[in-house]
MOPAC internal coordinates of N, CA, C and O (Angstrom, degrees):
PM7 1SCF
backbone

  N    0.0000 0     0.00 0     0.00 0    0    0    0
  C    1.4378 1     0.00 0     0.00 0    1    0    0
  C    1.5180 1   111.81 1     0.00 0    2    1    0
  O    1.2310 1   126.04 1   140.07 1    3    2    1
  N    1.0812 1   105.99 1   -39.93 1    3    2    1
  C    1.7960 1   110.33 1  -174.15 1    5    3    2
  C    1.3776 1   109.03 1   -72.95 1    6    5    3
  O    1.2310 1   116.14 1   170.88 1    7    6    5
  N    1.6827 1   124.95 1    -9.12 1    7    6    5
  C    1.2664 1   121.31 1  -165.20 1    9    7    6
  C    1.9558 1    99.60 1  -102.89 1   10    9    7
  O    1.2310 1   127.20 1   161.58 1   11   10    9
  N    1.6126 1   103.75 1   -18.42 1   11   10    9
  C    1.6106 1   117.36 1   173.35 1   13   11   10
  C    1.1102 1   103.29 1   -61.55 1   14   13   11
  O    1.2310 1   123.85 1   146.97 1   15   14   13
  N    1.7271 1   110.23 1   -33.03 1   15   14   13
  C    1.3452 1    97.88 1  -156.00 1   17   15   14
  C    1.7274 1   108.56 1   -95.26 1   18   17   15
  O    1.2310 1   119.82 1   145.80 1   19   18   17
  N    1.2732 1   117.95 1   -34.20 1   19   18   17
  C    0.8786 1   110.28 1  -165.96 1   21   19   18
  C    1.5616 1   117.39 1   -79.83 1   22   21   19
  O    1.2310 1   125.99 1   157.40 1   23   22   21
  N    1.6713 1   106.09 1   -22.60 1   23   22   21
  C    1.7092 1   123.86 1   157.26 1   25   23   22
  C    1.3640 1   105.89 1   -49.85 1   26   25   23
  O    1.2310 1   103.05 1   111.02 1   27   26   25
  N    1.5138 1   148.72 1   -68.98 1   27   26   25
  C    1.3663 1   152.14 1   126.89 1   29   27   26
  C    1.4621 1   119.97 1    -5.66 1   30   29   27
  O    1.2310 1   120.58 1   165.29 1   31   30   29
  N    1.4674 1   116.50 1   -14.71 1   31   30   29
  C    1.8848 1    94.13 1   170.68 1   33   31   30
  C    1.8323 1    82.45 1  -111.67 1   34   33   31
  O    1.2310 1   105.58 1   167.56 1   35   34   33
  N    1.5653 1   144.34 1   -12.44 1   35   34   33
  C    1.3452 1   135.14 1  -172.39 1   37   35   34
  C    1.2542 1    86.33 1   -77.43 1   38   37   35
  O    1.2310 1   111.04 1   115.37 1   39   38   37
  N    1.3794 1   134.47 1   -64.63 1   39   38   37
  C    1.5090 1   123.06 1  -160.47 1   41   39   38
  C    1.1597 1   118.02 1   -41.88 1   42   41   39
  O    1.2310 1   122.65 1   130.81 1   43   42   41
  N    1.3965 1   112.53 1   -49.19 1   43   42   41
  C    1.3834 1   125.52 1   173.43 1   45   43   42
  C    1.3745 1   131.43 1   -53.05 1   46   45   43
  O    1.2310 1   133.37 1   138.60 1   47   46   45
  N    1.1364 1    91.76 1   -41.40 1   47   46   45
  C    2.0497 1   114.62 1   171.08 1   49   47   46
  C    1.9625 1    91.56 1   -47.78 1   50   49   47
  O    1.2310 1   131.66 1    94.17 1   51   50   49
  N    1.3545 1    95.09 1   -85.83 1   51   50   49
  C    1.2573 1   115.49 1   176.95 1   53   51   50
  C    1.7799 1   124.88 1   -41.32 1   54   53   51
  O    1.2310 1   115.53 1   124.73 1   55   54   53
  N    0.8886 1   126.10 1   -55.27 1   55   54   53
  C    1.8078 1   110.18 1   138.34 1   57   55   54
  C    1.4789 1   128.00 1   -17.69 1   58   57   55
  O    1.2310 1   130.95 1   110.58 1   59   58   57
  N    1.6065 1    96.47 1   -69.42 1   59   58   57
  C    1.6380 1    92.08 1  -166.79 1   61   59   58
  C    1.5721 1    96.64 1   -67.34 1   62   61   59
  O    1.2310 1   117.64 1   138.69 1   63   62   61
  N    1.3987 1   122.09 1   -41.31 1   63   62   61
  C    1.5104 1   102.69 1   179.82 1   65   63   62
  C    1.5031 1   136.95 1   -29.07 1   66   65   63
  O    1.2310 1   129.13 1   119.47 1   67   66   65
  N    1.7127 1   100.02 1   -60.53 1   67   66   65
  C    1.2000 1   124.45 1  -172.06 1   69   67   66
  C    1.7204 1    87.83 1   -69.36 1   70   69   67
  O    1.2310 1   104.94 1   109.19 1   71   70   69
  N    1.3612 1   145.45 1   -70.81 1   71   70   69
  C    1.4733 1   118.23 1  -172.92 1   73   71   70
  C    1.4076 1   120.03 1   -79.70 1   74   73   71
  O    1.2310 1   126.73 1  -108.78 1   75   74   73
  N    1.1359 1   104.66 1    71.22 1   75   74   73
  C    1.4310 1   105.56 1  -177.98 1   77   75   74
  C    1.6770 1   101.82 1  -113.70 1   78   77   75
  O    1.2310 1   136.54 1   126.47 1   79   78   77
  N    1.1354 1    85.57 1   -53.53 1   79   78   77
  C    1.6868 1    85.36 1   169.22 1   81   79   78
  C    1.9748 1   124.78 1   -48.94 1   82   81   79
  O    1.2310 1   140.21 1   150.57 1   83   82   81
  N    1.5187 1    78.39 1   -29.43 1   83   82   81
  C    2.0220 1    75.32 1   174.66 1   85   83   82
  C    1.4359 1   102.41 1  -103.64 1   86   85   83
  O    1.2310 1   113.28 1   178.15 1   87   86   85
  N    0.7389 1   130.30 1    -1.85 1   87   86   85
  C    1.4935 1   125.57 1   162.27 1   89   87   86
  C    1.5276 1   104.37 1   -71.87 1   90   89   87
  O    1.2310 1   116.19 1   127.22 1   91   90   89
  N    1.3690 1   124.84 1   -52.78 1   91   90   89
  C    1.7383 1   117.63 1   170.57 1   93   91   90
  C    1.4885 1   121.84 1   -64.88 1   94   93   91
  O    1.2310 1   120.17 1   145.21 1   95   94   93
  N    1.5485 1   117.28 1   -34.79 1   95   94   93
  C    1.4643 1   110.05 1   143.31 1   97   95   94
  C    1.5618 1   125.86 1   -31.85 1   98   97   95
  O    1.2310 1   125.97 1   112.29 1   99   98   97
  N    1.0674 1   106.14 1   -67.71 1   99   98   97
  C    1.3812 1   114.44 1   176.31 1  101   99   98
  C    1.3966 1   118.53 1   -22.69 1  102  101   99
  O    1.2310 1   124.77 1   115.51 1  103  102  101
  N    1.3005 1   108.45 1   -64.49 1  103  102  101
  C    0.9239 1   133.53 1   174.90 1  105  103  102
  C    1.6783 1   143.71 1   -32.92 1  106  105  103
  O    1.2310 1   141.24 1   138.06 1  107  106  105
  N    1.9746 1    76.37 1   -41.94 1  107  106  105
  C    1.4942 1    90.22 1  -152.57 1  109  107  106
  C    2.1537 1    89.05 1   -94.52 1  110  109  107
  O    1.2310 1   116.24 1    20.53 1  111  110  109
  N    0.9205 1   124.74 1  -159.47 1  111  110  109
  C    1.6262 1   155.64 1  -158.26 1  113  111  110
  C    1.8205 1    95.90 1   -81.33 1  114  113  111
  O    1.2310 1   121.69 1   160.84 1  115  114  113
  N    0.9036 1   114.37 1   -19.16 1  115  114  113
  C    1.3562 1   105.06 1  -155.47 1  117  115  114
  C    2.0362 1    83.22 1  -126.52 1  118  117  115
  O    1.2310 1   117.83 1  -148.49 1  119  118  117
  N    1.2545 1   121.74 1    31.51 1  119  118  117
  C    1.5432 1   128.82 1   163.39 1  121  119  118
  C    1.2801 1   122.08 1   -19.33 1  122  121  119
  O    1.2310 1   138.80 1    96.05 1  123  122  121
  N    1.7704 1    81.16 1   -83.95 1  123  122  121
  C    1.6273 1   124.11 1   176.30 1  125  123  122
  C    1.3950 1   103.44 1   -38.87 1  126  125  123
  O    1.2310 1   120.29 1   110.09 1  127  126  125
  N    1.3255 1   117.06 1   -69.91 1  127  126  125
  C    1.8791 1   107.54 1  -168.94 1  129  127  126
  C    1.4628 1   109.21 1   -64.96 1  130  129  127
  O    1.2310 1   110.92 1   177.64 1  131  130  129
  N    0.8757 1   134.69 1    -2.36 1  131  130  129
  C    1.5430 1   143.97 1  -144.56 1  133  131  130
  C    2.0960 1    89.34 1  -112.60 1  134  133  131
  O    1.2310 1   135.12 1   138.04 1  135  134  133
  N    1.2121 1    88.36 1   -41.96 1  135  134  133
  C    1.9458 1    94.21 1  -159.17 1  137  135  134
  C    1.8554 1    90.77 1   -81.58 1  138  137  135
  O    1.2310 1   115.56 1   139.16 1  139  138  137
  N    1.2107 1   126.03 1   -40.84 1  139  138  137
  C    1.3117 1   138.51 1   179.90 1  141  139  138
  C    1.6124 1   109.88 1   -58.76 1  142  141  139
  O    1.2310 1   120.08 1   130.61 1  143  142  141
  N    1.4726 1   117.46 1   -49.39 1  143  142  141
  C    1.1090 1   141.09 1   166.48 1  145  143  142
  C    1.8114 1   111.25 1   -48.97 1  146  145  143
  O    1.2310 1   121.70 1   134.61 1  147  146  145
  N    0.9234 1   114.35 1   -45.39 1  147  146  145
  C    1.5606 1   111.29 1  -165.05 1  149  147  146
  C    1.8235 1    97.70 1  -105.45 1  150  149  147
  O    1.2310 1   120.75 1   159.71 1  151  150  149
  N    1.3643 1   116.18 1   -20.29 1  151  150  149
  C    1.1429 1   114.55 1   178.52 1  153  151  150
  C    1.4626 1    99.10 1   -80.81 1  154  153  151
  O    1.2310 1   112.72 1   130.04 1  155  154  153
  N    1.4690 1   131.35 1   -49.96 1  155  154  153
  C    1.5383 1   134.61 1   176.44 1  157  155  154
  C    2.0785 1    99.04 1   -43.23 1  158  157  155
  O    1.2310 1   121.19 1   122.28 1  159  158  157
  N    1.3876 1   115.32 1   -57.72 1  159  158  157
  C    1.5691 1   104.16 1  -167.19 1  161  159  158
  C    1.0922 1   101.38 1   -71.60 1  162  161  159
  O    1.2310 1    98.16 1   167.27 1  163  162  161
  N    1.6545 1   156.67 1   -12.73 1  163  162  161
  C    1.2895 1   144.16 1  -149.77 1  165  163  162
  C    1.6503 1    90.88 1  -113.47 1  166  165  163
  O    1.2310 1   118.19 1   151.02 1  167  166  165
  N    1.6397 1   121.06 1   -28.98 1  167  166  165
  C    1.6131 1   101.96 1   172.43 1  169  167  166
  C    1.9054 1   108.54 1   -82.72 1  170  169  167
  O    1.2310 1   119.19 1   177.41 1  171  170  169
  N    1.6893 1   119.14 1    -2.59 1  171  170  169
  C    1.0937 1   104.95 1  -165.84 1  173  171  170
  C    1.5280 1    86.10 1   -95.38 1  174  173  171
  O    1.2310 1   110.05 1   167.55 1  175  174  173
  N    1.1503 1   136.29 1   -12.45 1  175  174  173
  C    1.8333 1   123.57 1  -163.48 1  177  175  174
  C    1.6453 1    78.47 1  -113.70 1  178  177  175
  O    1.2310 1   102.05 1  -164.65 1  179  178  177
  N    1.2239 1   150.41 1    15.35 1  179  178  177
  C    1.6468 1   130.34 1   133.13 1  181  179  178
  C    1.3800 1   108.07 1   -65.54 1  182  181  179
  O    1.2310 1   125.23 1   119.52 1  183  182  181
  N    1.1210 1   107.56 1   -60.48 1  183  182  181
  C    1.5967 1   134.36 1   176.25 1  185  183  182
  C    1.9329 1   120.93 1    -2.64 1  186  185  183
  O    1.2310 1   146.10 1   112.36 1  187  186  185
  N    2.1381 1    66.84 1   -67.64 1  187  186  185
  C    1.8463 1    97.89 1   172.30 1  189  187  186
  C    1.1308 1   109.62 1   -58.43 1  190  189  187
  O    1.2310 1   120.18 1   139.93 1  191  190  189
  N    1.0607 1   117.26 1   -40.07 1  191  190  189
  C    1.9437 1   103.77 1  -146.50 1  193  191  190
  C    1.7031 1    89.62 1   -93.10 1  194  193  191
  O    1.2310 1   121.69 1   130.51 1  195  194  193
  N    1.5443 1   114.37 1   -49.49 1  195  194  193
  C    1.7763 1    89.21 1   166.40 1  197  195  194
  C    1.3374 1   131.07 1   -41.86 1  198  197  195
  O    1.2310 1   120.17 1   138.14 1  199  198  197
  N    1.3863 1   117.28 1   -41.86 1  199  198  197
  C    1.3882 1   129.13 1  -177.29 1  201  199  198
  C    1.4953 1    99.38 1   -55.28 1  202  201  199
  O    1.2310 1   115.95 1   135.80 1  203  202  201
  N    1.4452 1   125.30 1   -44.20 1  203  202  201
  C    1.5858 1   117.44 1  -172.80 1  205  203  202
  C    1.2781 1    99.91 1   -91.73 1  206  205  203
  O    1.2310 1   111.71 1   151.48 1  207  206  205
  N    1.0801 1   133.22 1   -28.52 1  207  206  205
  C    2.1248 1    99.04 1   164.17 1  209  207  206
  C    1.1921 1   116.54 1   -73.74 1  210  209  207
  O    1.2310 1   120.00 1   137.41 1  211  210  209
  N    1.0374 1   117.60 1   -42.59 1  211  210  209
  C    1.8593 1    99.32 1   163.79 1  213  211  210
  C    1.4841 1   109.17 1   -47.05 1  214  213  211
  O    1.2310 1   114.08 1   131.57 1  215  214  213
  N    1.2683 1   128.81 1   -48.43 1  215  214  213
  C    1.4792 1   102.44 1  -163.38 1  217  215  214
  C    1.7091 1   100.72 1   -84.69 1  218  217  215
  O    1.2310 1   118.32 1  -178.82 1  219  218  217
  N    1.5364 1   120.81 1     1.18 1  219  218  217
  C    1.6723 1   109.53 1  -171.44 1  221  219  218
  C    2.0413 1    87.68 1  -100.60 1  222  221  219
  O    1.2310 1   121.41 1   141.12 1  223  222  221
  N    1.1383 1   114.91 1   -38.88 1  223  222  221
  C    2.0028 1   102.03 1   164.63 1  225  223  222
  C    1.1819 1    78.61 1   -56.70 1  226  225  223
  O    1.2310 1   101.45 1    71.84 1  227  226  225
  N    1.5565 1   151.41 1  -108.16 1  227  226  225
  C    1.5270 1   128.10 1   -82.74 1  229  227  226
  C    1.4652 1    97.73 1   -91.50 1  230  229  227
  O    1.2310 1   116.04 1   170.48 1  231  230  229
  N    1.6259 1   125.13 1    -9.52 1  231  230  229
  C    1.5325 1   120.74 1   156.55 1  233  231  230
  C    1.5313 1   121.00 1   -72.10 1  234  233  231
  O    1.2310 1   123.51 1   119.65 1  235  234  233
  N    1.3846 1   110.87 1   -60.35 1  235  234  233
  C    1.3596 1   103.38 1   155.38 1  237  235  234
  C    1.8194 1   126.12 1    -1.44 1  238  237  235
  O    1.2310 1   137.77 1    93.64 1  239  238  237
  N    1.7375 1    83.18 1   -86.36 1  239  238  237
  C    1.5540 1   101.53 1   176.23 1  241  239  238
  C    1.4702 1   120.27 1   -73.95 1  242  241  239
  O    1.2310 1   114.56 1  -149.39 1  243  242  241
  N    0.8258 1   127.91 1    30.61 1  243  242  241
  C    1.8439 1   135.35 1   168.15 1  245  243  242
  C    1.8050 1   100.86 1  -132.51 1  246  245  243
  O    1.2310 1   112.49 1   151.18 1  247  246  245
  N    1.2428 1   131.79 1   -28.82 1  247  246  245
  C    1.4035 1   130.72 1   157.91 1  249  247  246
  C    1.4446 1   107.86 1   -52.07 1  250  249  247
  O    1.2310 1   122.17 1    81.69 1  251  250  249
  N    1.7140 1   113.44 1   -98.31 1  251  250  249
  C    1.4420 1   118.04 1   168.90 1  253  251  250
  C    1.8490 1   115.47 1   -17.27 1  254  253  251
  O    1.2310 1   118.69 1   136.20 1  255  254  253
  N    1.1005 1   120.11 1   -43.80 1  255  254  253
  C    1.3770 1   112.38 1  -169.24 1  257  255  254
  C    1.6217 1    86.78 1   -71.95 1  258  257  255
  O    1.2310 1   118.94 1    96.52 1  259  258  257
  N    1.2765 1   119.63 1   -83.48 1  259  258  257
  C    1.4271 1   126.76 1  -177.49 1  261  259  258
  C    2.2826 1   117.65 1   -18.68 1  262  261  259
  O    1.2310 1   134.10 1   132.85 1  263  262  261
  N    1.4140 1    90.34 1   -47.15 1  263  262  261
  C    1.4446 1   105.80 1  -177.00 1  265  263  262
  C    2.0674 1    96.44 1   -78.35 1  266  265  263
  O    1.2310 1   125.04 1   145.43 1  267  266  265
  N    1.0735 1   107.92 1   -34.57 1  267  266  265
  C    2.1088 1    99.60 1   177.21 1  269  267  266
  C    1.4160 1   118.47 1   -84.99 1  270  269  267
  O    1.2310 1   129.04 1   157.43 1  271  270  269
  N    1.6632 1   100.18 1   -22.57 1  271  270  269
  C    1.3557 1    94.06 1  -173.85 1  273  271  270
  C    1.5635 1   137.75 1  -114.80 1  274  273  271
  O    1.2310 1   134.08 1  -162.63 1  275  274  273
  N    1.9253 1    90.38 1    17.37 1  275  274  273
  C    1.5035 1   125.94 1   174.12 1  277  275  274
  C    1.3441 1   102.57 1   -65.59 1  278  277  275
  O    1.2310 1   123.10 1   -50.20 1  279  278  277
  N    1.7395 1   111.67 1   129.80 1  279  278  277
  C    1.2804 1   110.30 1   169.24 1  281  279  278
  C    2.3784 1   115.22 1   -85.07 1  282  281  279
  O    1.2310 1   132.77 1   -63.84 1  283  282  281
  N    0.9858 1    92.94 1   116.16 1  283  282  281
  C    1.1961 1   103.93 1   175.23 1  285  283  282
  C    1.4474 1   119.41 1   -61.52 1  286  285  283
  O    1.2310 1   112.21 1   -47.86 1  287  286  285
  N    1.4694 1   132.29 1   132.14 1  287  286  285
  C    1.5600 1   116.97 1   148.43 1  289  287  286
  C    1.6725 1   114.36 1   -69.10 1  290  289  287
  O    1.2310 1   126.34 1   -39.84 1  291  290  289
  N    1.2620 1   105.41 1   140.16 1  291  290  289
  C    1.1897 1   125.89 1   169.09 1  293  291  290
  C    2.0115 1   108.25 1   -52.99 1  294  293  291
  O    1.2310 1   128.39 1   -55.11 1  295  294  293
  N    1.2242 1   101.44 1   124.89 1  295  294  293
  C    1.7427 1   106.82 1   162.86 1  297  295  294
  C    1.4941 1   104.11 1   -83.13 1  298  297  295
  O    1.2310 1   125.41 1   -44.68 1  299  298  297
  N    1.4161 1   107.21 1   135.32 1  299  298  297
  C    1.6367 1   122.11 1   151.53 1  301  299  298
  C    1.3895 1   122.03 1   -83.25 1  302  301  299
  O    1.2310 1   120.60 1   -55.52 1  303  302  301
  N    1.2645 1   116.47 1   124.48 1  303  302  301
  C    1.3503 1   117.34 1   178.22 1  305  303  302
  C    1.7088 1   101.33 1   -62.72 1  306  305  303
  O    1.2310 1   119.36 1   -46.80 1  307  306  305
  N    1.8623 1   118.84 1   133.20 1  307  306  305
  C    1.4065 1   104.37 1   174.40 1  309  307  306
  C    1.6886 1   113.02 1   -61.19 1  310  309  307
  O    1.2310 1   126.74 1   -23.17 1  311  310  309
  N    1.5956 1   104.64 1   156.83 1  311  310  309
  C    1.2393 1   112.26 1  -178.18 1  313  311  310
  C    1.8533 1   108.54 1   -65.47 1  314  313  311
  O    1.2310 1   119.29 1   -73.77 1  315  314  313
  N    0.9840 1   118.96 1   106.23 1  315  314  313
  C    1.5366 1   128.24 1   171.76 1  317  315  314
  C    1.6425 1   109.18 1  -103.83 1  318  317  315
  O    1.2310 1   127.39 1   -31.81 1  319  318  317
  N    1.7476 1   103.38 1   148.19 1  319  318  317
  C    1.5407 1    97.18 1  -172.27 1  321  319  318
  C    1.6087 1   116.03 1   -81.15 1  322  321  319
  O    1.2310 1   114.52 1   -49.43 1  323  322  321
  N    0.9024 1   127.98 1   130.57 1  323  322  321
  C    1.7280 1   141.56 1   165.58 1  325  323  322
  C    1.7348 1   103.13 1     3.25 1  326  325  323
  O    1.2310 1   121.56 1   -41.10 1  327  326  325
  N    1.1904 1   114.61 1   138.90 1  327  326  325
  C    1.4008 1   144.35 1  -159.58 1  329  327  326
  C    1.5279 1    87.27 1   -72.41 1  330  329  327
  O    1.2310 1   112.89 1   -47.05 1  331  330  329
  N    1.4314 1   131.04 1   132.95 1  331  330  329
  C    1.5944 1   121.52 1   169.46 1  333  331  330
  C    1.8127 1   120.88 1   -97.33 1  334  333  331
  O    1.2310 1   133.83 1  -168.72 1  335  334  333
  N    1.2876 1    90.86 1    11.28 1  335  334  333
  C    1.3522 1   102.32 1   168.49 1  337  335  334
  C    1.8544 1   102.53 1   110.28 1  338  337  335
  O    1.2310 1   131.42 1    24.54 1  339  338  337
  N    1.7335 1    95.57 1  -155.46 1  339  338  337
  C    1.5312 1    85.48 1   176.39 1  341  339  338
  C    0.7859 1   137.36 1  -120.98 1  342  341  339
  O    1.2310 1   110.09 1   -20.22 1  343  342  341
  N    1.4986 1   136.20 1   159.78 1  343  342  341
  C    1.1976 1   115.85 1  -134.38 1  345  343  342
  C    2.0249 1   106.95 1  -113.95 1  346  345  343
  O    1.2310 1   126.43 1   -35.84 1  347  346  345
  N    1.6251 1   105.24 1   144.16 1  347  346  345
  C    1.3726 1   104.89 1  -178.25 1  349  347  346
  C    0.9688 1   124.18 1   -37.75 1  350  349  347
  O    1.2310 1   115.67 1   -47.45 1  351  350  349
  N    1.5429 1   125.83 1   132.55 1  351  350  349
  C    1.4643 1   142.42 1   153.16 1  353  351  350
  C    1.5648 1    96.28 1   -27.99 1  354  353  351
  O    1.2310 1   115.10 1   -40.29 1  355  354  353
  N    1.2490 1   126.90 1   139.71 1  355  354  353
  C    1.5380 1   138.75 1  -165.53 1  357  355  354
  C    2.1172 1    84.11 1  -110.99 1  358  357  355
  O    1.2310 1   127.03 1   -59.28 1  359  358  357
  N    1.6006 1   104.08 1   120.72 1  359  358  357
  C    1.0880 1   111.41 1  -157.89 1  361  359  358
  C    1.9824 1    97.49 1  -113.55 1  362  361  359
  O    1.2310 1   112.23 1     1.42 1  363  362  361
  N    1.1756 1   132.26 1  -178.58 1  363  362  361
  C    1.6981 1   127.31 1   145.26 1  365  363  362
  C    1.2218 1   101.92 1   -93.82 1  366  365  363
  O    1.2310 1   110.43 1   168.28 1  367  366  365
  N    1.2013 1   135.58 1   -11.72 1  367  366  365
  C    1.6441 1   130.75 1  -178.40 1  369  367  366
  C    1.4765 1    99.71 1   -75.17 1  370  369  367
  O    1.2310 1   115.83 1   -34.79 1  371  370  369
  N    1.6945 1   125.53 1   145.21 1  371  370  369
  C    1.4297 1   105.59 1   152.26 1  373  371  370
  C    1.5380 1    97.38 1  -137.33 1  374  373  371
  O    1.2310 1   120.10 1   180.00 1  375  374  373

């Protein structure tokens, strides 16, 4: 438990570090372009990732169609000789 925790207060350390710098952005005069800016990339990387399940269904669904609706040749079973009937109960007598 003490090792969750203390892994859980570094991450954290390390978070606020790394936004620290946009937190003083924030801050500073130039906000506004800054809030427009991060709001513009966060609707374009939704954007993306819809854009790629549509295109991972519409591959999906153009495979499967392609893979159900391939006409196959028929296999021949090889010619083997005629069944000799059935075969003895396997006895200890011989």
């Amino acid at each position: 438990m003490a090792a969750k925790r203390t892994t859980k207060k570094a991450v954290a350390r390390a978070r606020s570090d790394h936004l620290q710098p946009l937190y003083e952005k924030l801050e500073s005069s130039e906000r506004q372009k800054l809030i427009y800016k991060l709001a513009r990339s966060r609707i374009e990387v939704a954007q993306d990732i819809s854009k790629a399940a549509v295109r991972k269904i519409l591959g999906a669904t153009s495979y499967f169609n392609e893979l159900l609706n391939k006409q196959r040749k028929e296999v021949q079973p090889p010619d083997l000789p005629p069944n000799q009937g059935l075969v003895p109960p396997v006895t200890t007598n011989r």
